[in-house]
N, C-alpha and C positions, 0 to 999 in steps of 0.2 A: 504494500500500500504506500499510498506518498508520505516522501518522509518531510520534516521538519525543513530540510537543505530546500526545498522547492520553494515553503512559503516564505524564508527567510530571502531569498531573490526575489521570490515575487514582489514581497515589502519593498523592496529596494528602488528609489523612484530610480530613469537614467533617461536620454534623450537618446531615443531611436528612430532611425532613419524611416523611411515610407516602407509600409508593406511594399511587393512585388504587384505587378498587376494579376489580377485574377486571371489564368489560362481557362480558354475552353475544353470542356471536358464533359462526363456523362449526364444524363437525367434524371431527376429525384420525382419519386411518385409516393404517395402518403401510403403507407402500409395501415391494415384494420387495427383500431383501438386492442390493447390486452381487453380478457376476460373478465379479469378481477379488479381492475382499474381503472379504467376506460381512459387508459393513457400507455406511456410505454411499456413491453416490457423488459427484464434485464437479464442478459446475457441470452447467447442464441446458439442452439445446439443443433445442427442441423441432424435428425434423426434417419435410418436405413429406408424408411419408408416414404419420405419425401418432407414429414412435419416437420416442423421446429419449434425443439421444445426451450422454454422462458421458464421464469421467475414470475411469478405473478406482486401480488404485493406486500409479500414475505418472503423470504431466502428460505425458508420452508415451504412454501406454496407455489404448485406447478401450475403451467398452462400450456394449450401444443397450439401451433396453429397450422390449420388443413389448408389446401389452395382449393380453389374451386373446379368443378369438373373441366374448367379449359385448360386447368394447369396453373391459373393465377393468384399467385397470392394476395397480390394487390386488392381482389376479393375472395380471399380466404375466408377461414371462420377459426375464431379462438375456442377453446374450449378448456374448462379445466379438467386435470387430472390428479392424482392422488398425488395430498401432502407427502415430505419426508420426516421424518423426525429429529434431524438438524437442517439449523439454517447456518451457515458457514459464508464469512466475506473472506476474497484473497483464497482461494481452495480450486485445486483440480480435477477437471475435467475431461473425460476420454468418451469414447461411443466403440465397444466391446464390438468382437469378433462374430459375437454371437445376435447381434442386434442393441445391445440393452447400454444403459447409460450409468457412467460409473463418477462418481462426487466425492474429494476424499479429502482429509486435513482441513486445511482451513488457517488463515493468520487471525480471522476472527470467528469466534462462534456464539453465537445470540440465541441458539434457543436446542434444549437437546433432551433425549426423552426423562418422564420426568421420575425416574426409576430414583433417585439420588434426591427427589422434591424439589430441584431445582428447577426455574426456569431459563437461565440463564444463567452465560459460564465466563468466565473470563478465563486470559490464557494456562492459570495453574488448575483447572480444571479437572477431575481425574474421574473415570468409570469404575463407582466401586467395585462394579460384579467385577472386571478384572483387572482393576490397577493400572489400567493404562491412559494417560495423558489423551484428551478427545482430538488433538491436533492428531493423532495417528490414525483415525476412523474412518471407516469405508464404508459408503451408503450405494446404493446399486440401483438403479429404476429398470423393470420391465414395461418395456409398454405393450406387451401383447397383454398381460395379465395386468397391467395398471395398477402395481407395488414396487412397493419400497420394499427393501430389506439390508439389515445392517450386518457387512462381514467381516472379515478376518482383521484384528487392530493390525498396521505396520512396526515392524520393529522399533523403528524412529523416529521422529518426529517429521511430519510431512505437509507443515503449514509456512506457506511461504516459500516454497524451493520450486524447483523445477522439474518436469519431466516428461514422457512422450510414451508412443506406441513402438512395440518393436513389431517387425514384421506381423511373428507369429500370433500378436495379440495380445501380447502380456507387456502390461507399464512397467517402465521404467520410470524408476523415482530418486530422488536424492533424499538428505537428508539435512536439516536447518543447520546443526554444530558439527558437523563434521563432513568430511569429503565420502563417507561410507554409505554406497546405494545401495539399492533393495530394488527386489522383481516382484511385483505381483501377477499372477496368474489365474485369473477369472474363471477358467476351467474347471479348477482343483481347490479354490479360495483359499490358497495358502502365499506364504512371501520365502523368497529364499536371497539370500546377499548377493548382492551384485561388487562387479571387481570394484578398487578403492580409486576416487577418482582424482585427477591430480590437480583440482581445483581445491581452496581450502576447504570450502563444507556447501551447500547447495542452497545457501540464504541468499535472496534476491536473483536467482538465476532465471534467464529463459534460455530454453532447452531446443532446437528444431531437428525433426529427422531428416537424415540426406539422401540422395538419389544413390549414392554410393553402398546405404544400406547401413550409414553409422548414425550416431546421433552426436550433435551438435550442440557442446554448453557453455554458455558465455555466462560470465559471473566479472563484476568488478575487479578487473586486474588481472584477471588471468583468463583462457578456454581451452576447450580438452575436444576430444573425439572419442568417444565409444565404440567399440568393435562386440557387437550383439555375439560372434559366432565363438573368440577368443577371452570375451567377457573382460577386455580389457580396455582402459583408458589411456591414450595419448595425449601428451600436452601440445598444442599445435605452435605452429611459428610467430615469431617475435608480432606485438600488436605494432601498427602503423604509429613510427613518431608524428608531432601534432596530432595523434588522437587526445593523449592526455592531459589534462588540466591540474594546474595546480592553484587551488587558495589559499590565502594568508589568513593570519589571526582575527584581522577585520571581520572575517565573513562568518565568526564563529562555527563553521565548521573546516578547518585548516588540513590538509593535505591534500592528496595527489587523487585525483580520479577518471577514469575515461566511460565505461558504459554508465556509473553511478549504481542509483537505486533501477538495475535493469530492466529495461522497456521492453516490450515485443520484439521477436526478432523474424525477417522474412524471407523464406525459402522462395528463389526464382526462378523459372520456368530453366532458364541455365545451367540452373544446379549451384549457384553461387547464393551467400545469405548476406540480405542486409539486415545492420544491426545498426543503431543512434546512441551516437556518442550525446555529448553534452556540447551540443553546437554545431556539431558535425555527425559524420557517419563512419565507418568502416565496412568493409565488403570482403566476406569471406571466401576464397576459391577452395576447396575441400580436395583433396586426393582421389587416383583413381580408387583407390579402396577405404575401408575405415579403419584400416591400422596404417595408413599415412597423415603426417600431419599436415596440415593443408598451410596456406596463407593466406595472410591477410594484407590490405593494402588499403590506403586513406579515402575513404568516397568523398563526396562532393557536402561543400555544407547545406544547413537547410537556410530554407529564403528567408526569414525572418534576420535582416542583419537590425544590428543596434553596437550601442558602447557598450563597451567590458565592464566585467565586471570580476575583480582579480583578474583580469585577462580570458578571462570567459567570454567569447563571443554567442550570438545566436540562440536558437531554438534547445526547449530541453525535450530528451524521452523518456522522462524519468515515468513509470508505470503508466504508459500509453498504449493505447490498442493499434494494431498495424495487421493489413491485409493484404496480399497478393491478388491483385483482381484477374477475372478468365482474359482481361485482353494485356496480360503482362505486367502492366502497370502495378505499384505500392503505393499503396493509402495509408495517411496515418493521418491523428490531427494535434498538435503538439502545442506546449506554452511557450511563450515566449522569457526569457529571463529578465525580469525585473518590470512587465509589463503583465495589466490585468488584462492579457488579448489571446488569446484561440489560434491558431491558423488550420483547415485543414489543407493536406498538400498530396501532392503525386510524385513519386517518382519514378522516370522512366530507364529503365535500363540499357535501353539502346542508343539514349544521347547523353547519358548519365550524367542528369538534371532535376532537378526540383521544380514545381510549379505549383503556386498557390492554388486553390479551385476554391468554387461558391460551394459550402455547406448546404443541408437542407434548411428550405427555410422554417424552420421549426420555431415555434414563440417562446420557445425556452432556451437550457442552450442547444444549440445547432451542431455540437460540435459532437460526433459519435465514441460512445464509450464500447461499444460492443460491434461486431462484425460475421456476418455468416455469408458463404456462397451459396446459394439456390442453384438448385439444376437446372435452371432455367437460361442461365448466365448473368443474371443480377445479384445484387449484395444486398443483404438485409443488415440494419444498422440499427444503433438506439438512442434516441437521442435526448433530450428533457423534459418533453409532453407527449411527442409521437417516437416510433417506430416508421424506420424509410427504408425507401426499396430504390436502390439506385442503378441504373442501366450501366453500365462503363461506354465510354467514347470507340469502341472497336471489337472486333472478334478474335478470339484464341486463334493462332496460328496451327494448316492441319496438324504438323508437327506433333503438337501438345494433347491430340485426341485420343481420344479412347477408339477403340476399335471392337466390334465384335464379330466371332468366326461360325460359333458353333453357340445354339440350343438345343440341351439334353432334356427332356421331360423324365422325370423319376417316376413319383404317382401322387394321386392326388391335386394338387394346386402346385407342385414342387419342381424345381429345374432346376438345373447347373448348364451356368450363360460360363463361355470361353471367349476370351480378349484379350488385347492388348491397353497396358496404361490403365487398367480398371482402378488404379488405387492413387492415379494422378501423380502427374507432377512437381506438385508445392503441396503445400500442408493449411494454405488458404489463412487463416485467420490467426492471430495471437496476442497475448497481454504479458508475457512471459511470464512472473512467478505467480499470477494473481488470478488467472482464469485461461482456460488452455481451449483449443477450439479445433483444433485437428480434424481432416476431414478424409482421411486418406479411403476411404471405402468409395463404392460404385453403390447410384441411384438407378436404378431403372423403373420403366414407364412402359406404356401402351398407350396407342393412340388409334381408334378406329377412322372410319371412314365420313364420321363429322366432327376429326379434329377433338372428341372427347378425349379426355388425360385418366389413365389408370395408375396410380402408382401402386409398386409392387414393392413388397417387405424384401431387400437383403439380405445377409448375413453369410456365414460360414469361407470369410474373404482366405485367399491362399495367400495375398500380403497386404500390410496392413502400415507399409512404409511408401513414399514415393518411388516409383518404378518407372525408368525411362529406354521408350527401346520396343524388341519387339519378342521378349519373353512369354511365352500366355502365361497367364494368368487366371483364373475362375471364381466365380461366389456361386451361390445358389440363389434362388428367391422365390417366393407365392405371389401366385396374383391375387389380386384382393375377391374377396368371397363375393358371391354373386355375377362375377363376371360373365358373361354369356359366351356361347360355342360360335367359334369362328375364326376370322384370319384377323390382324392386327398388325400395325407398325410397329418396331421395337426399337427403343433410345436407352442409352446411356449415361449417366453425367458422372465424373472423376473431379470432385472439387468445384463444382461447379463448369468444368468446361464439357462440352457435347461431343456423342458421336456425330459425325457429318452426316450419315445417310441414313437412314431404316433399313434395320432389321427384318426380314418377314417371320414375322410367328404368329403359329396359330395352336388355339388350345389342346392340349392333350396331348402333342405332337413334339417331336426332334426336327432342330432346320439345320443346316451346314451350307455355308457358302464360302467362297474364296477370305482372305482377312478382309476385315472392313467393312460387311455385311452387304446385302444387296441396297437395290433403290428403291426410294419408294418416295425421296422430297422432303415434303412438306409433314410436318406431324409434331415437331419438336412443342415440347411445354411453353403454354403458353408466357409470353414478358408483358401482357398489357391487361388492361379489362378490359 
């Protein structure tokens, strides 16, 4: 969460230059009020089935929102679904192998079951049934059966650190005081240690998986690479001079810092991550493998310039949400140091540049805390009375697509779809230690012959990391119940970006075609009302 170092700048009056001019960029379109508040909701899960499940207006209280039968969310319908029995701020987030949604630690925890007669915990907190500190707690959401259920405590302490999905569907997690990580395994609901990382301990970290198949952790002052296969960490190459700041005694907080209290960090369609310095950027190139250490080199600053401060120039990322959009572009929306001003910004990796853009006009603030890809190819955001649904200025290159080869029918409602790219190439969404948004699974759809949208439940992915290239790949999925006998289009989404063409499927049935499935046009989920 933001530390003390933010407001203590923000206080700071200083004379800064002109904003940048606003660049032209996507479309904002108002997404439906939450359920339980008839305003935003917070944080956005994009769920196997096409929903997106929120926070209603409690950190305990759910809500999902459906798109409409044309595929739109813009006219969706929210609905609630069952409570959890904590409410957790700053806690991670994953979406399980298996479909189901997994919530765990927490930097703060406001409400937890009331077995101990509490209704509220602060951080020394402890589970008398078993002694263990509630920052280590694993709450689980099915949404086929619409429960909660609370599993396995972690080892360590898991409030406030970093972590991600390995391939095979098992988190990876760090730990707050120490560099000692841990696996959990959804399967078996057990944790087993993970290698010692060579970062100090896993407080304030964000974490991204790479195309390489490692996972990537950036922590103030140092980042490492994970090797999932040799369960080992690498400490990666020297950071870019000029990333680092240093402040004086003045600023009441005195030393040397480069990522700080760490912001989101963005996996690129390239395979390169950007990560926000305190005024700047850095851009990581990763190895061919993840037992190489990769490097680093200085990106470009952000456009908010002004006077120093300690020699502090520009924009901060200190706990800000940052997204990879389907047309390449990063989004993020950042404070300025020592100014009460917002900016959201783009950046583009192919002219590796900054550019301001218009927020939604939202009557509160505009500026987006939370970020989801729809399969649609738009972003869902949240902003301080509404929820926005933002088009991007461009289309995913085919490159970046998903492909499908082959539909297997098993029985009943049941199939296993073969492809290429099902688990995308970026990891879409992030806040790094505070809320995790990862999206590496495949959406699929049906779309008949008036353009109606079926979304079909996935699950049982064979990776669960970004995959670039043309390995197949597999999940399974059901069509939704009541579906009628016939032929259909069939789509894809990897993180929000699309198959190019349709699928032909039809109920009951196995299809096989060349990679990339056959034609069929038009059909894709709908982007409008």
């Amino acid at each position: 969460m933001r530390s003390n170092l933010r407001l203590l700048i923000a206080s700071t009056l200083l004379t800064a230059s002109a904003l940048p001019l606003t660049a032209s960029a996507g479309t904002w379109t108002v997404a439906p009020s939450s359920a339980t508040n008839n305003g935003p909701a917070f944080g956005l899960w994009l769920l196997t089935d096409g929903t997106v499940l929120s926070h209603g207006n409690a950190l305990n209280h759910w809500v999902k929102l459906t798109p409409n039968k044309a595929g739109s969310y813009a006219n969706g319908t929210w609905t609630t679904v069952a409570n959890s029995a904590f409410a957790r701020g700053g806690a991670q987030e994953h979406v399980l192998k298996d479909g189901r949604f997994f919530e765990a630690g927490g930097e703060f925890l406001y409400a937890w079951p009331a077995v101990d007669g509490q209704t509220a915990c602060t951080a020394n907190c402890t589970n008398p049934a078993s002694g263990s500190a509630l920052f280590k707690n694993v709450e689980i959401y099915d949404p086929v059966a619409n429960t909660w259920t609370v599993e396995a405590d972690a080892p360590y302490d898991i409030g406030d650190t970093g972590s991600a999905t390995l391939a095979d569907g098992r988190i990876l997690d760090s730990s707050r005081s120490s560099n000692v990580t841990q696996i959990y395994d959804p399967a078996t609901n057990t944790w087993t240690t993970g290698g010692a990382n060579t970062v100090p301990n896993g407080d304030e970290n964000a974490w991204a998986s790479l195309q390489n198949g490692g996972v990537l952790a950036v922590a103030p002052m140092a980042t490492s690479i994970y090797d999932p296969v040799s369960n080992k960490w690498t400490k990666n190459g020297a950071l870019p001079a000029g990333l680092a700041v240093t402040l004086t005694a003045a600023s009441g907080y005195p030393g040397t810092y480069d990522f700080g209290d760490t912001s989101g960090i963005s996996l690129m369609f390239d395979g390169r991550v950007l990560a926000y310095g305190l005024g700047t950027t850095a851009i990581y190139t990763p190895g061919a493998t993840a037992t190489t250490a990769g490097t680093w080199a200085l990106g470009p600053n952000m456009p908010y310039k002004m006077g120093p401060l300690d020699g502090t120039p520009g924009n901060e990322g200190e706990d800000e949400y940052t997204d990879t959009e389907p047309n390449g572009k990063v989004m993020m929306a950042t404070h300025a140091f020592g100014q009460a001003i917002d900016t959201l910004q783009e950046y583009d990796p192919t002219t590796n540049t900054f550019a301001v853009i218009a927020p939604p006009p939202d009557t509160g603030n505009p500026y987006p805390i939370s970020y989801a890809n729809l399969p649609n190819g738009q972003v869902m955001v949240t902003c301080g009375n509404r929820d926005w649904l933002y088009t991007p200025d461009g289309a995913p290159q085919d490159a970046w697509r998903p492909t499908v080869s082959a539909v297997t029918f098993n029985s009943g409602s049941t199939y296993t779809l073969t492809g290429t790219q099902l688990s995308g190439l970026i990891n879409g969404g992030d806040e790094g230690d505070d809320m995790t948004m990862a999206e590496n699974y495949p959406i699929v759809w049906l779309t008949d012959a008036s353009n109606n949208v079926y979304y079909c439940r996935s699950f049982n992915f064979s990776s669960m990391m970004p995959s670039k290239g043309s390995t197949p790949e597999t999940c399974q999925f059901t069509t939704p119940a009541g579906l009628a006998q016939g032929s259909y289009n069939l789509f894809v989404s990897a993180v929000g970006v699309q198959s190019k063409t349709a699928f032909p499927f039809t109920v009951g049935a196995s299809t096989t075609t060349g990679a990339g499935g056959a034609g069929g046009g038009a059909g894709a989920a709908g982007t409008s009302g």
